[in-house]
C-alpha positions in Angstrom: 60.4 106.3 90.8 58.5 105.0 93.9 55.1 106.4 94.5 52.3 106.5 97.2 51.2 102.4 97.2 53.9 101.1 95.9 56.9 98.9 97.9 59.9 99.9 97.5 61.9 97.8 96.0 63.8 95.4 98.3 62.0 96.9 101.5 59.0 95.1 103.0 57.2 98.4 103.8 54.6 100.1 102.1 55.1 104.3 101.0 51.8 104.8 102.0 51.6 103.4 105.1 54.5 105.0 106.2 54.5 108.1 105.5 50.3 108.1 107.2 51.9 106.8 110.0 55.0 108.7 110.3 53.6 112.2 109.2 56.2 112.2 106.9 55.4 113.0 103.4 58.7 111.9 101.2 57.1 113.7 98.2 57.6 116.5 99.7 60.9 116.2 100.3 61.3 114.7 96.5 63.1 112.1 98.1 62.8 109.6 95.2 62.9 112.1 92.3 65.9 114.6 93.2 67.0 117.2 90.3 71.1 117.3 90.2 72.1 120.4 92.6 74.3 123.1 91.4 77.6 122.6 92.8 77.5 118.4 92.9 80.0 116.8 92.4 78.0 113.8 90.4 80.4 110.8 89.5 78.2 109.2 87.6 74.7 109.0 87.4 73.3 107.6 90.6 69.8 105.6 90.0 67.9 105.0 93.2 68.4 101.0 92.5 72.3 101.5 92.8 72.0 103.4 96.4 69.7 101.2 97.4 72.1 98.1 96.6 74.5 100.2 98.1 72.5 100.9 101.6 71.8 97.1 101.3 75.7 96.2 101.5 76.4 98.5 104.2 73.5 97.7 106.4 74.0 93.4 105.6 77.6 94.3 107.7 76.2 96.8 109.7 75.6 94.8 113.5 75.2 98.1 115.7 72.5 99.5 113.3 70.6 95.9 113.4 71.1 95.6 116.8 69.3 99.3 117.4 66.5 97.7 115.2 66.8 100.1 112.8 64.6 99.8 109.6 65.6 101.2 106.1 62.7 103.0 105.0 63.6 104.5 101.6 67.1 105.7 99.8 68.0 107.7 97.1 71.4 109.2 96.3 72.1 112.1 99.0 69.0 111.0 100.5 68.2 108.3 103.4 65.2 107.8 105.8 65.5 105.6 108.8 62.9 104.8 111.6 63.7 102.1 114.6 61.8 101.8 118.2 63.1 103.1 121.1 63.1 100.2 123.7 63.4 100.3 127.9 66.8 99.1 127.2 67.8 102.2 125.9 66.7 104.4 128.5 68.7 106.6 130.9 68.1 107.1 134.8 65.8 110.2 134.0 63.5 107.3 132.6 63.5 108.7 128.7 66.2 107.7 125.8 69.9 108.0 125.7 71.1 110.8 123.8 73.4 108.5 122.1 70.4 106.5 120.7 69.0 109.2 118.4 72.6 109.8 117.3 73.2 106.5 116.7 70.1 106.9 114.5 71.4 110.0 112.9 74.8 108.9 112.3 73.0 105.8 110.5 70.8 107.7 108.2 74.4 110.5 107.8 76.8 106.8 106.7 74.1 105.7 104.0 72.8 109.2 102.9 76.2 110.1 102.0 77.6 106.6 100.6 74.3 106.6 98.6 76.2 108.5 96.0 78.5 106.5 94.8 81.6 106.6 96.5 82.5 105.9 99.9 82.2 108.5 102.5 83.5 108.9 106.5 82.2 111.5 108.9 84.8 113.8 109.8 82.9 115.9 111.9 78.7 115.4 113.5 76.8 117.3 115.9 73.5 116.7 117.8 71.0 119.0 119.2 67.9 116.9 121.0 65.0 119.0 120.9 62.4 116.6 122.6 62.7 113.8 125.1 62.2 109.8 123.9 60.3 107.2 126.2 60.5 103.6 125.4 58.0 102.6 122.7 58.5 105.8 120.6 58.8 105.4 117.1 61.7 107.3 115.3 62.0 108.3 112.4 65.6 109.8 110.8 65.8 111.6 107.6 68.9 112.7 106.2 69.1 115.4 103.1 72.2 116.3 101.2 73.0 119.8 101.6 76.2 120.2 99.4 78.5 118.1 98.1 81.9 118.6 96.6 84.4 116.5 94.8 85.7 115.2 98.9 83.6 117.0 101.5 79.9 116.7 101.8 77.4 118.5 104.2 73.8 116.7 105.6 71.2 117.4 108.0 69.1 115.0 109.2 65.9 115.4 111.2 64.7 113.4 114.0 61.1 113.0 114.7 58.1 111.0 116.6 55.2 109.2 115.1 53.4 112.2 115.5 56.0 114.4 113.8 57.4 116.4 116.8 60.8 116.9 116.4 63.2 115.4 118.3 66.5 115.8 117.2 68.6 117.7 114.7 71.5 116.5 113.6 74.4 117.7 111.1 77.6 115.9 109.9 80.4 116.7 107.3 81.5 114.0 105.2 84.8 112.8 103.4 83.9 111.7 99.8 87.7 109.1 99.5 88.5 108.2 96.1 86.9 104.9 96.0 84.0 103.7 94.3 80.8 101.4 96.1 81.4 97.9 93.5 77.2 97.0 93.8 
């Protein structure tokens, strides 16, 4: 288990510098130690290594998510949190971020959340609700927590925020869990 200090494994950033920078505190949301929920449908036992391997296969194939800029900043099974910066590029004619770029960021942290566990996963259905407005030079942060999963379906939320915590974004997406198991 990852603690305040210590690199994450595979990932060039540090948990404390992140999450002082970020206002996000992951211990709070137990993102690296997370007791089985009632109602999982657990294949096997997921280690945090596994999903991260995982994350790292998706992501090394993953050109739109590169392209965005977006950095993986920690993973655990069910579990995924994502920052990237929002460029000029990405701006609409009102002079603030494309509503597709936070979803884009969303859908990102929803894909390796949900194939974090194991098996391979497919949004069925996703929604967006943009709370603040982006400029270019904002720092985003996405994290997506499992809120049930089943033997095929599975249901996350994920938060979008600024550097300074403000919301920005909520998002929600329904998963299909398919048959077939991540070989990392």
């Amino acid at each position: 288990m990852a603690r305040s200090g210590e690199t994450l494994p595979g990932y060039s950033k540090n948990i404390t510098q992140d999450t002082e920078y970020y206002g996000i505190m992951l211990e709070q949301i137990n993102i690296f130690h997370m007791p089985p929920k009632q109602g999982v449908a657990s294949d096997k036992t997921m280690t945090m290594e596994k999903a991260e391997r995982i994350v790292d296969q998706m992501y090394s194939k993953d050109a739109f998510s590169q392209w965005l800029g977006i950095e993986v900043v920690a993973v655990a099974a069910g579990h995924c949190v994502l920052r990237m910066e929002v460029r000029e590029t990405m701006l609409n004619g009102f002079g603030i971020a494309h509503g597709g770029i936070s979803y884009s960021l969303a859908d990102s942290a929803l894909a390796f959340a949900s194939n974090s566990q194991g098996r391979h996963a497919l949004s069925i259905e996703t929604s967006i609700s943009h709370t603040a407005p982006l400029k270019a030079g904002d720092i985003i942060t996405a994290t997506a927590t499992e809120e049930q999963c089943s033997r095929r379906i599975g249901l996350y939320r994920v938060e979008v925020r600024k550097a300074d915590g403000q919301l920005a974004a909520i998002f929600k997406g329904t998963v299909y869990r398919k048959s077939q198991d991540w070989e990392v």
